[in-house]
Phi, psi and omega in degrees: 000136180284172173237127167301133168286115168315328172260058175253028183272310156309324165273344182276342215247013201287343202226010171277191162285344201042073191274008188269041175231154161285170171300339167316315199102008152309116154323110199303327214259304205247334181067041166285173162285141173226140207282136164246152181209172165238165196250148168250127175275323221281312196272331148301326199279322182296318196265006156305302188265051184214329166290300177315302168302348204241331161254030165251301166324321191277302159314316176274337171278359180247319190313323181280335204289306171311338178282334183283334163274334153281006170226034177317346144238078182288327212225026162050077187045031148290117188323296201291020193190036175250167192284351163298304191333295234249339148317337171250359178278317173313304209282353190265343197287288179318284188327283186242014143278290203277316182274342198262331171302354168254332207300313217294318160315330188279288169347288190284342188297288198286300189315338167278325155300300161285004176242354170035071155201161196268171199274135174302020169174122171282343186286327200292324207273332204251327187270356239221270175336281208237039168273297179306316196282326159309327155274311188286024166273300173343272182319321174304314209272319202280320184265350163291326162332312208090015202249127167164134167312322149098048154216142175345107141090014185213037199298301168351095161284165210326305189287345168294306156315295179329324170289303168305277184353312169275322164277304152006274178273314194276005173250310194282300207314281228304307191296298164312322170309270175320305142333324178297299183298358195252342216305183159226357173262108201291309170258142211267097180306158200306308172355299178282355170278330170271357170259358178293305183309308183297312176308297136335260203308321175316302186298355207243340169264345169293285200311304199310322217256302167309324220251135221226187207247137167253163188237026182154188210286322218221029171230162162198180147233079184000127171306320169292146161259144151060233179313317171314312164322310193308292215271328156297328167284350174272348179302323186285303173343296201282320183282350178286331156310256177350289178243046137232334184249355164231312170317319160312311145327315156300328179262339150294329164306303191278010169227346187282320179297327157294306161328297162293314174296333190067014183235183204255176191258136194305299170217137160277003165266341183270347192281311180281358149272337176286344169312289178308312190285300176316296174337282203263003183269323196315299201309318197299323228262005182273007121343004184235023154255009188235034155298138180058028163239182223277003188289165150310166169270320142341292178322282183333314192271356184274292187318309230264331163308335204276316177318300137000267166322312201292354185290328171268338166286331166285338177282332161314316156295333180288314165268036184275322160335264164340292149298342206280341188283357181279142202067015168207063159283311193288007151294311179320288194310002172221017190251071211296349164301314186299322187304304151340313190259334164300302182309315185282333209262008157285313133359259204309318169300311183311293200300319195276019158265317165307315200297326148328279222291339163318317182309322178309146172264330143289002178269308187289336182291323174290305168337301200298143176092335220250143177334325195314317178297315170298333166287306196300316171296354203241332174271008108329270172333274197306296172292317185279258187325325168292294192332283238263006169295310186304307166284030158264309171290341168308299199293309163326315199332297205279339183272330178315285185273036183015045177222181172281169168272164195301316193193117197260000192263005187270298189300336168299326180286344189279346181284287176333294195281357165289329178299301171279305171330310202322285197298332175274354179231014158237001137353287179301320171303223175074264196297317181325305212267319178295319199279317191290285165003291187272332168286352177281335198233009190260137178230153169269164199296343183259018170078035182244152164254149208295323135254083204297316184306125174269011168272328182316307162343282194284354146283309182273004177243350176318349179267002159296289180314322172296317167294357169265313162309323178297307171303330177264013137253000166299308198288332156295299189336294187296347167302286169345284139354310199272344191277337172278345184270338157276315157313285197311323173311305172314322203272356173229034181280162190271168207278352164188144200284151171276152181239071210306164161246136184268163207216151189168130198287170180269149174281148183292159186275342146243134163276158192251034140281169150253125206292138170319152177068022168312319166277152171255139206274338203261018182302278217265001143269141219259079196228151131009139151294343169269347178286296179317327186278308160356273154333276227279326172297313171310051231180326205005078193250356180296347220269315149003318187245013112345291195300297201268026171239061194336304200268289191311337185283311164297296206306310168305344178255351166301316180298290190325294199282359189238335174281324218281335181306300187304336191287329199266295191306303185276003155272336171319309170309303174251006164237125177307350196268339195279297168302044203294178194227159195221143176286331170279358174291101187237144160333139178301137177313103196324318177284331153281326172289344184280324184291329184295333198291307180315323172316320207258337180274357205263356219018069202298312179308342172298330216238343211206101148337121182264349225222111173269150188265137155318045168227165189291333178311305186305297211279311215279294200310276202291328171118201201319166143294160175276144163254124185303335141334314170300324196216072170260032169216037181254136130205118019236231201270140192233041189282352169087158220198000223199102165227103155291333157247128172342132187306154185258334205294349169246008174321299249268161184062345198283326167209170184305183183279327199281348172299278195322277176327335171268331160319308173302303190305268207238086174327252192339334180289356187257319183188113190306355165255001199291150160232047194263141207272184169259137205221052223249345187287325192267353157317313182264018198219112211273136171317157170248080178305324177314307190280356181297339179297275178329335186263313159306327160296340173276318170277323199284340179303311153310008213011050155296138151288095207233173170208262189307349173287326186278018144202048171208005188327306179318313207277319182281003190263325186256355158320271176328328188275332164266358168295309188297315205289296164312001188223007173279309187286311184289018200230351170116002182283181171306152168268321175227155157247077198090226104344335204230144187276132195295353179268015201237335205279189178260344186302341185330293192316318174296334206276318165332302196276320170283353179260349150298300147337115155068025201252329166315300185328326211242355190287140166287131201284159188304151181280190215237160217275336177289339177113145191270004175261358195250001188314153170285168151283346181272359174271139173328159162225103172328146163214012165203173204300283249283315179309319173293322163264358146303297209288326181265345190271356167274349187276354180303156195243070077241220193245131184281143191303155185298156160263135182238130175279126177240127189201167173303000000 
């Protein structure tokens, strides 16, 4: 049986006149005074069409990016364009241009309503508007650059983070809190519990996630290293997902969807369990993007129960979602907002029964690296957050601009064809994700892989990747479309908007109601007292004196979201055994710390996994498993998420210098199926040895160990650069390029740092205080890779995990 959420009263009630006064102004009923305002629209009319423009931009950046893996020399080595670029500009686009900029439309529209208050400062509200547009100009400008921290959603180096913070909390947070706290509506409907979660939680994985040493205007180096890194940023990844990309969404869904439908929300005891359970289940779960990695395992398999668990509270909302349609289905067929709000919050169930089965360790193992993940985010993205941005915005239009819409049978054709985009570009991807999965891990009857060379991968799903470009460019097309049907809605709006004034008593400073379920129906039966408490709690009329508490109300979910953090952070943190050390594991080299900053600035990690997994397909491909030891001098962690190209974590030594250097110039000139672009830029673009002192002063401060680096860094940096430069030449390279000497590019410096990769584990360890002249004769002598990596895989200080075979 449904429950009506008692406080849907506010929402049926967000857009009348309040006619219940006299010409006084009075109440007819009680004669209070009553305050008159007006709602400011002006400022929803900004982040509406700053939402349009910003998913046509966004939209139009994953079409190139998908063009850039089947065509990879498009744009023939222009630096400011390659897919490491141009790939975190898409997902920042999408992400926080185009969904954060519709959430802040929805938000500020409903939240004023339901709070029948005007937002507590317009100045706040307009520095809040082109505070936001400035930072994603910012990101635009800043990542084709190469300016980036290089981790998933959190690319934005220091002084831009600093910029989101501040707009963020002290424009958006303050502003909104303070509307709450002001409201005239005594209880807060569910909506607002959920933009309360996104606000709170967002600030506490930015700031947390961000915090880093900076070494200059545009550089900085996370505090965290290697595993550590690892596991704050997905703790953030994944929750950035969460409460930016669903909580928000969800309180636009519980207040836009009634709203289009005209019916009340299907039950308010399922809305606050899925409010609560989602909050504090969510947080746990990123971790389960690091399976069968160098994380504790432990972690990994706690993400992966809580992921596991997130399957009944998101499915809750979808059908709370979902039933709120009852008795007005037959709307759907003619209304395209409702079509819209079906497709995503159907969208939104699909992805949040896979992300659970992702979750799975046997599932991800094959999965993890592979498109699958990519279909899975584009089905989310595209189907939840577009679908259900797009009916929002359809429903805004005709109240912004207080005219009708242009045209509706436009917004119907824009549906169908987002609809079909959808589905033609994450199908392929699908199959695209299954096919890389299995062909990575398929062995033959003699224990070989069946495919060793990994561009045969990238041969076979490139006709994928093309139906993928075909779906992102249907799904621009219905932007597009949808962008004309706003324009044209605009061009007939009246020459000034009326501004009704709305008239509403202030609240009293105690309250006189009374809350519900005060009794238990079981008084007179012969049960327990606690089965009576039960009863009157499950009844849940105490969470009633939440809703009409604000500030107790942030604080509880604050409190939610900050222990479940902690139960997960510290011990990754404080027991030395989750990270052990390898004795041969030494600080990077100055001229290899320069080639990684390139690496990172180059954005490598789209395309290329730092991290081999325990399984035999992996090891017989790639060579050892990774230990969490290697890279307690990464920051920041550079393990990928993604392999479009083959793992790196074992590179150093696999092929020559003069490999890397024809590689870097023309990829295809090595092997002509590669779809890695040319990077032919760094060649031709010369080291700063001067900033190279700073970036070593800066790890040893972080707890690299250096002496003579921290103050000759240039000089051992340009050592090293003629060894590599010399060893180019003598392998058959150029001597000169142009003007400038080949020990001068920056590809040296990459070459340095990738002839580095994964080669400590195999190093031989330092000698013993007697000396390697005092060995006896009867002692062993390494004499081979196998001895040598027995003799070094004992200094890890714990015991190595099994390789586990995953084979057909």
């Amino acid at each position: 049986m449904s429950t009506v959420d008692p406080s849907i009263s506010s929402l049926e009630q967000a857009n009348s006149d309040h006619n219940s006064m006299d010409e006084s102004g009075h109440s007819k009923s009680t004669g209070e005074v009553l305050d008159s305002f007006v709602y400011d629209d002006d400022i929803s009319r900004k982040f509406a069409v700053a939402t349009l423009v910003w998913a046509v931009v966004a939209t139009a950046a994953g079409l190139l990016v998908a063009l850039l893996l089947v065509l990879p020399t498009m744009f023939a080595g222009l630096e400011w364009l390659t897919f490491g670029r141009l790939r975190p500009l898409h997902t920042n686009a999408a992400i926080f241009a185009f969904a954060g900029n519709g959430i802040f439309a929805a938000i500020y529209y409903s939240t004023q309503r339901l709070c029948k208050a005007r937002m507590w400062s317009d100045v706040l509200s307009r520095l809040h508007f082109w505070g936001w547009q400035a930072i994603i100009v910012a990101a635009a400008i800043t990542l084709p650059l190469g300016i980036t921290q290089s981790k998933e959603y959190a690319e934005l180096e220091w002084p831009i983070d600093l910029a989101i913070a501040v707009v963020w909390l002290g424009f958006f947070g303050v502003n909104f809190m303070m509307t709450l706290i002001n409201r005239r509506e005594r209880h807060m409907y569910v909506a607002l519990w959920f933009y309360i979660a996104t606000i709170v939680t967002v600030t506490v994985l930015h700031v947390f996630n961000n915090l880093v040493i900076p070494i200059g205007l545009w550089k900085s180096y996370p505090i965290y290293a290697g595993v550590q890194d690892a596991f704050m940023q997905w703790w953030y990844g994944h929750n950035a997902v969460a409460f930016f990309l669903t909580t928000p969404f969800l309180g636009l869904m519980y207040y836009f969807l009634p709203k289009a439908a005209d019916r009340p929300v299907f039950s308010y005891k399922l809305s606050i369990l899925h409010f609560w359970s989602l909050v504090f289940i969510y947080i746990w779960a990123g971790p389960h993007h690091l399976h069968y990695t160098a994380l504790p395992q432990w972690a990994s398999t706690l993400g992966m129960l809580f992921s596991v668990m997130l399957w009944m509270p998101s499915w809750g909302g979808m059908i709370n979602g979902l039933l709120t349609l009852r008795g007005a289905w037959q709307k759907v067929s003619i209304d395209p907002v409702l079509k819209f709000f079906v497709v995503g919050i159907t969208f939104y169930g699909m992805s949040t029964f896979e992300g659970p089965l992702l979750s799975v360790k046997a599932v991800n193992g094959l999965s993890h690296y592979t498109d699958w993940t990519i279909a899975h985010v584009h089905s989310g993205a595209l189907g939840w957050n577009g679908m259900m941005t797009f009916g929002m915005l359809y429903w805004l239009a005709p109240r912004l601009f207080q005219t009708k819409l242009w045209s509706t049978k436009a917004a119907t054709l824009h549906f169908w064809v987002a609809t079909i985009a959808i589905l033609l570009y994450i199908v392929p991807i699908y199959v695209a994700g299954l096919t890389q999965g299995l062909m990575w891990r398929a062995i033959d009857a003699n224990g070989q892989l069946v495919y060793p060379d990994f561009v045969e991968t990238i041969t076979a799903v490139k006709p994928m990747w093309w139906l993928r470009v075909l779906g992102g460019l249907l799904y621009v097309g219905g932007t597009l479309l949808m962008a004309l049907n706003y324009i044209m809605t605009w061009k007939s709006r009246p020459s000034v908007y009326e501004e009704p004034v709305i008239q509403a008593p202030r609240l009293a400073k105690t309250y006189s109601g009374v809350d519900p379920t005060a009794k238990s129906k079981l008084e007179e039966a012969p049960v327990l007292g606690f089965a009576r408490w039960l009863d009157v709690w499950s009844g849940m009329g105490w969470h009633r004196q939440w809703e009409r508490l604000p500030v107790k109300f942030t604080v509880l979910t604050t409190l939610a979201v900050v222990i479940a953090s902690l139960f997960e952070i510290i011990p990754t943190f404080l027991i030395r055994g989750n990270v052990p050390t390898i004795a041969t594991v030494k600080p990077y080299t100055p001229l290899e710390l320069a080639g990684r900053d390139i690496y990172v600035s180059e954005g490598c990690y789209n395309c290329h996994s730092q991290m081999i997994r325990p399984m035999v397909a992996e090891t017989k491909r790639y060579g050892e498993y990774s230990k969490a030891g290697e890279f307690i001098y990464d920051r920041p962690f550079q393990w990928g998420s993604r392999r479009i190209g083959p793992d790196l974590a074992r590179e150093g030594g696999r092929q020559s210098s003069l490999w890397h250097y024809l590689h870097l110039e023309n990829p295809q000139s090595v092997n002509e199926a590669s779809a890695m672009p040319s990077f032919v830029h760094l060649l031709d673009t010369s080291i700063d040895f001067k900033k190279i002192t700073d970036r070593v002063a800066a790890a040893h401060m972080l707890g690299a160990e250096y002496d003579e680096e921290l103050t000759n860094a240039p000089e051992i940096a340009r050592k090293q650069a003629e060894q590599i430069a010399a060893d180019i030449v003598s392998q058959g390279g150029p001597v000169m390029r142009g003007e400038l000497m080949t020990m001068d590019s920056q590809a040296v410096a990459l070459i340095a740092y990738l002839q580095r990769m994964g080669v400590d584990l195999f190093a031989p360890p330092e000698p013993t205080e007697l000396g390697p002249t005092e060995l006896q004769p009867t002692d062993p002598v390494p004499t081979d890779a196998a001895s040598t990596e027995a003799e070094t895989t004992a200094e890890v200080e714990t015991v190595a995990e099994p390789v586990v075979a995953l084979v057909n």
